[in-house]
C-alpha positions in Angstrom: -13.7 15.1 -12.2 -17.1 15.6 -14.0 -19.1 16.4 -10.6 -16.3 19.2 -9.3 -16.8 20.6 -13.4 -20.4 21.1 -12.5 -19.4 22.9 -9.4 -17.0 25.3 -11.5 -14.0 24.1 -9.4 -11.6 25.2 -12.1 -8.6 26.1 -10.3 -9.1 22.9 -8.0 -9.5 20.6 -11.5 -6.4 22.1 -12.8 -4.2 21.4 -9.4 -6.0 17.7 -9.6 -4.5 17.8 -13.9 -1.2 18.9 -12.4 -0.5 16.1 -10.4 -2.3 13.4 -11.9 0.3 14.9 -15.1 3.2 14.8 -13.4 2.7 11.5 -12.0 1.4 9.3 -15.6 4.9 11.4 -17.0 7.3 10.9 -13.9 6.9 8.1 -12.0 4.8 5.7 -14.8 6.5 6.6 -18.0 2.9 6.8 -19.8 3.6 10.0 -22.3 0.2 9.8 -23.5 -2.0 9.5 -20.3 -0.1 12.5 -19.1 -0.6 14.3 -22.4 -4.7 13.7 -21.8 -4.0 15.6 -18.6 -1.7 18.3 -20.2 -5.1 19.2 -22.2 -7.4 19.0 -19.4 -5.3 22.0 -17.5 -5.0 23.9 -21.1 -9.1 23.5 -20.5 -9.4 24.5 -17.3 -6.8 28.0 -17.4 -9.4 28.7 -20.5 -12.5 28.3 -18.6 -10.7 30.1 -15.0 -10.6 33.2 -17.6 -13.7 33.0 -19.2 -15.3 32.9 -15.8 -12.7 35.9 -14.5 -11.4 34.0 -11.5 -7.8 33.8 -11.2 -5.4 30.8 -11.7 
């Protein structure tokens, strides 16, 4: 994920935090890895708005 940051792939990191989310909470059961990804989207919708591109 840290070499698409440097790129400012925002929207693309937070689709990538989506479903890496959904599938630590779904399929695994692991509550806190998903959790670590919930944050990284919260991150990402910040930084999409600070640069004016849209989610």
């Amino acid at each position: 994920m840290e070499s698409l940051e440097i790129k400012s792939m925002y929207p693309d990191l937070e689709d990538l935090a989506k479903d890496a989310a959904k599938k630590y909470y779904n399929e695994m059961g692991d509550k806190d890895n998903a959790m670590h990804f919930y944050e990284k989207i919260l991150y990402f919708q910040t930084q999409v708005k600070k640069g004016g591109l849209s989610v």
